[in-house]
C-alpha positions, -999 to +999 in steps of 0.1 A: +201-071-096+176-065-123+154-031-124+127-061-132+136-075-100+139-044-082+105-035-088+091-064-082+102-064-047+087-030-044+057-040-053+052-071-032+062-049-001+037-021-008+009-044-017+016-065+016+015-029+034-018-020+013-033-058+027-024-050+061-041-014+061-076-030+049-072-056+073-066-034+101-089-010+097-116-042+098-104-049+129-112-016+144-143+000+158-154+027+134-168+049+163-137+044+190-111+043+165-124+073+137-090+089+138-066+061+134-087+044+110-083+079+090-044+075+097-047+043+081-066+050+053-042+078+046-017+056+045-036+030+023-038+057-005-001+063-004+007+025-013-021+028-040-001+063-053+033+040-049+015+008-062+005+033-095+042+047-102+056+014-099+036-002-123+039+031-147+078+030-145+076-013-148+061-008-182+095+007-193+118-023-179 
């Protein structure tokens, strides 16, 4: 397999994580739900930290 490929497959999986953060969190009440919308939020910057590297390191391949 190609780094090329390799990364791409990264990314598709982190962005489908990143999709389903947002959508989740819509789906929750903001007052019942603070903390785990927090959680998930959390979480949602850590695929836009690994979305970032990704792309940095798919500029050398």
């Amino acid at each position: 397999m190609q780094p090329g490929n390799i990364i791409w497959r990264l990314l598709t999986q982190i962005n489908e994580l990143q999709n389903l953060c947002e959508s989740s969190i819509a789906e929750l009440n903001p007052k019942k739900n603070r903390d785990l919308i927090s959680s998930i939020e959390e979480c949602e910057r850590l695929c836009r930290t690994q979305i970032n590297i990704m792309n940095r390191i798919k500029k050398r391949y």
